[in-house]
Phi, psi and omega in degrees: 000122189258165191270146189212167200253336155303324170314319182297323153277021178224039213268318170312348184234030167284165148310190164260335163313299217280344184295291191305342173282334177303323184297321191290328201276318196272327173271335192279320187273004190253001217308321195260039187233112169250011169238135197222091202294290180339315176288056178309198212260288159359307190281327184285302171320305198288340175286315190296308182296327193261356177275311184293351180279337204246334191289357180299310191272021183271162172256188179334306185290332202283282223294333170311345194262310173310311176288354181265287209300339163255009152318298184327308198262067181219340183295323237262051179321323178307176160050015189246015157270005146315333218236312201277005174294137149331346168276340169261275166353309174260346169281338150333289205295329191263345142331306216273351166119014191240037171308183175247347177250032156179083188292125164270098196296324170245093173307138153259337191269060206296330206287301180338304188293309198303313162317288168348289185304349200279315191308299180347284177293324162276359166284327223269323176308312186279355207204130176286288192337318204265325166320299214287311187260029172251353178294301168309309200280027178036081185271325190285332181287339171261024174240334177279354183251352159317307197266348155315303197284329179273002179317347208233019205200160196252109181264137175318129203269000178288317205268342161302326181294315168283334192299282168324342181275314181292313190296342197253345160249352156298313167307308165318329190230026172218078181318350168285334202275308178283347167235047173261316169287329157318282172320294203272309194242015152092004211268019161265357171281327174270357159251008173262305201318313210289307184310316169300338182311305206292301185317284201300344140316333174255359192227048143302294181305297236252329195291002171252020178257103184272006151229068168256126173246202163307112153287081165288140158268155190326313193316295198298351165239028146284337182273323188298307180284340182282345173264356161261327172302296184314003194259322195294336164296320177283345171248331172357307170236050185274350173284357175271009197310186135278107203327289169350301177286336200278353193281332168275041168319297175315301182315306189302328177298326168273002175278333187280330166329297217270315206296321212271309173314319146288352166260034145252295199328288180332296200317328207261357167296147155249175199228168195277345157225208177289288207306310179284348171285327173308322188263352167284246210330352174280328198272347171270313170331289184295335170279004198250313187287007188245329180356168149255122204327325207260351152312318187293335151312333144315319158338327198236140204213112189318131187306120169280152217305300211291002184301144134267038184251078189289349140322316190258009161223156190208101163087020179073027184226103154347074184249051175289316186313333190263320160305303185314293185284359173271259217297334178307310187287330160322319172266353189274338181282323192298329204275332179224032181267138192057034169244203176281315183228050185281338176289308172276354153303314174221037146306316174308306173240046166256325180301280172359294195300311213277301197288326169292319185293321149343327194218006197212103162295321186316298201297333193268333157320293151336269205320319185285328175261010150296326200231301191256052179296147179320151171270145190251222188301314188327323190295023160256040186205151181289141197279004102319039172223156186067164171276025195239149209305267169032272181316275171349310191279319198292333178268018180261003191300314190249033180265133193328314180290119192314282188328259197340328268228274184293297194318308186292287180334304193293321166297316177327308216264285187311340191274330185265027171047079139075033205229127138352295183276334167304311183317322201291321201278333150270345181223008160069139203288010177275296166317308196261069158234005166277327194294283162338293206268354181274340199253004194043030157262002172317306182263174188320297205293081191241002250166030198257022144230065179305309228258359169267006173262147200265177196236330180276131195229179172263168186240140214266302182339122182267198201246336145329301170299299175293350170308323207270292166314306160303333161289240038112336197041163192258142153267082180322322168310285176278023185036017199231147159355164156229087175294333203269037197239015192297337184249154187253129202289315198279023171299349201229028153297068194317131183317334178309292196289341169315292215288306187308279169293007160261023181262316163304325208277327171286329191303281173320342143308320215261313178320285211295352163284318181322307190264012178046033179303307181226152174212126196289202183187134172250167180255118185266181166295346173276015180090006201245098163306099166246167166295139133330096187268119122148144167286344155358280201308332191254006170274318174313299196279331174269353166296313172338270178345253164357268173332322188282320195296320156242032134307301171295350163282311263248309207275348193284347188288326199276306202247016206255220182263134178289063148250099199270178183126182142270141201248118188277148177297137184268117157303000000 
């Protein structure tokens, strides 16, 4: 029987044979359709209603069919107040096995349930109405309560998975829900549970391989991001608390304490390739920023003496977890640097990086001989050449995006513990003078949480650097060699003929201020660029200059960064 839009307005006086073959006919041919031009609203309407009238009496396969057939029609924005009613709507919920007076904790009609669920997520994704009323009709307290009674029990993984996805987009769009979920029903504790389940379930097969870890499957880490999203819908606005809530701090602190600690485990997984381990470490990256400063020490785990991987410890402290996320943003810059959706890539974990080094020395310790190891040879190239984390960071200091722009300057500006010259000296003062000058750091007062940085150091200069500086001098402006400068043009000059022309050379100088030809720029005391009204004025400001610059060599063996050690190669 093929479908006609007379079937469609006589659809009550079909059989229940002849209805299902119209549907069965309407899904084979729509199966790849997320627009269905054929359907007006009216038509759409009278399928829906006569499918929820006939499905009590159908059996399993009819109704499974009927639900893949209003999957279909869910795609759809047009026409989808067809769709938001309570007459559709609660007969979903109770498909799905999530009424609140009665959780089906063991689906046995499991494919039914899954559909359901499906129907579900894309009404809650597509229609503000249908959020409002599964929000009332309390689909996230039987989906927390689902997952309360299976913790401990093997639930259909189709179906844990959408049970996660509505909780995690119920969460997303109602802050009473999220902190309903939180409160009443504990639920950051049973989704720390579930995660600890799935690792410990896997990491069996593996455990006589000893540098072998937990080994994930696909399955486990599409459910593993849909429960860091949701975990991330659940702290998000935990500095927002409601006085009520706020009186269980400690507690609550120790639960993210604990949270964080398992998301270093999670970091130590592997996935069945790269990619897909990339998108779990991207969903752990972004639950990591809701963090609380005092947290990220978990991160870090005392070294085991017998490790020989001397990458992954610093300071008797275990930082493969810190490692794990230096290649993660490594590879996430190589990977979107000059693209479109180079901002939403690594905003998440260039903030990450900036709030652990900030608030963690080990990790900001660590991080600097990772990005900024002494310099060596290199500096006979702009510290915008090469592939090494560094080069990378220093050309996002001038990438078109404001975020991007300031996050990468500022980690940079914290790995060199807040110091100017230092910033300059690694990434040359062209690069860093947007930072500077957005920040008032252009003058002496440049440093002013100096005193939160330790002072005892190592001298960071390889033997190399200083060769190539002391030969050549460095060009601050460009952080690079002044390789073409090896010969001195006045060498074969008489002191006579020196003062006669820097005397022409001032003269012409002074004129051309005067006359308002060029106008130089000083540094004021406030950090500030003004003109120069005299060449005096700009012999005075370059005498400064000169002085400050050498305390600080004198002073940089003492004051520069206290990472004693082997110093690791940035990979």
């Amino acid at each position: 029987m093929a479908s006609s839009d007379d079937d469609f307005n006589k659809l009550d006086t079909l059989s229940d044979d002849l209805y299902l073959q119209l549907v069965e006919q309407f899904y084979e041919k729509n199966a790849n359709s997320f627009t269905f031009p054929e359907l007006d609203l009216d038509k759409k309407h009278r399928l829906v209603m006569e499918l929820f009238t006939r499905v009590r009496s159908f059996n399993t396969n009819s109704i499974n069919l009927c639900l893949k057939t209003l999957r279909l029609l869910t795609r759809e924005r047009e026409g989808l107040d067809a769709l938001t009613g309570s007459s559709v709507l609660e007969p979903l919920q109770k498909l799905a096995g999530l009424e609140c007076s009665k959780v089906d904790v063991n689906p046995k009609d499991v494919q039914n349930v899954i559909e359901a669920e499906k129907c579900m997520s894309n009404l809650i994704y597509m229609s503000p109405a249908v959020q409002k009323f599964y929000s009332v009709s309390g689909v996230a307290d039987a989906i927390t309560q689902r997952i309360k009674e299976t913790t401990a029990t093997k639930l259909d993984k189709g179906i844990r998975f959408f049970d996660m996805r509505m909780l995690f987009l119920l969460t997303a769009l109602n802050a009473d829900i999220r902190q309903r979920v939180r409160e009443k029903f504990h639920g950051l504790s049973y989704l720390f549970e579930i995660i600890n389940q799935i690792m410990l379930s896997r990491s069996e097969p593996v455990a006589a391989a000893a540098d072998s870890g937990v080994t994930l499957s696909n399955d486990d880490i599409d459910y593993l991001i849909e429960i860091l999203k949701t975990l991330y819908n659940l702290t998000v606005d935990l500095p927002n608390l409601t006085h009520s809530y706020a009186i269980q701090e400690e507690e609550e602190e120790a639960h993210l304490m604990r949270l964080v600690s398992i998301l270093r485990e999670l970091l130590l997984c592997y996935g069945p390739n790269d990619e897909k381990q990339m998108e779990l470490q991207n969903h752990i990256v972004n639950l990591l920023t809701n963090m609380p400063k005092t947290c990220f020490e978990e991160l870090l785990s005392p070294a085991v003496l017998e490790d020989d991987n001397g990458n992954g410890e610093h300071n008797g402290k275990n930082m493969e977890a810190i490692n794990i996320i230096l290649r993660f943003l490594d590879h996430r810059i190589t990977k979107s640097e000059g693209t479109k959706n180079a901002k939403e890539a690594l905003l998440p974990v260039l903030q990450l990086f900036l709030i652990m080094c900030q608030s963690n020395r080990t990790i900001r310790k660590f991080c600097r001989q990772f990005i900024l190891p002494p310099l060596s040879d290199e500096v006979v190239h702009l510290p915008t050449e090469g592939q090494k984390l560094r080069n990378k960071l220093t050309r996002m200091m001038t990438n078109p995006s404001p975020e991007l722009k300031t996050l990468s300057a500022k980690l940079l500006f914290v790995l060199c513990k807040e110091s100017v010259d230092r910033l300059i000296k690694y990434t040359g003062y062209g690069n860093a003078a947007g930072l500077l000058y957005d920040f008032g750091l252009l003058g002496p007062q440049y440093n002013a949480n100096k005193e939160q940085y330790s002072s005892d150091s190592d001298e960071s200069d390889t033997e190399s650097y200083k060769k190539i500086r002391d030969q050549y001098g460095i060009d601050p402006v460009t952080g690079r060699a002044n390789l073409m400068r090896h010969e001195d043009p006045m060498k074969d000059w008489s002191e006579e003929r020196k003062i006669v022309e820097v005397e022409k050379l001032v003269n012409n100088l002074d004129k051309a201020i005067n006359h308002g030809i060029i106008k130089p720029m000083i540094v004021d005391s406030n950090g500030n660029p003004v003109p120069a009204e005299s060449v005096l004025q700009l012999r005075e400001a370059n005498l400064k200059s000169i002085h400050h610059h050498d305390n600080l060599r004198a002073s940089e063996s003492s004051d520069d960064e206290g990472d004693g050690g082997q110093t690791m190669a940035n990979k």
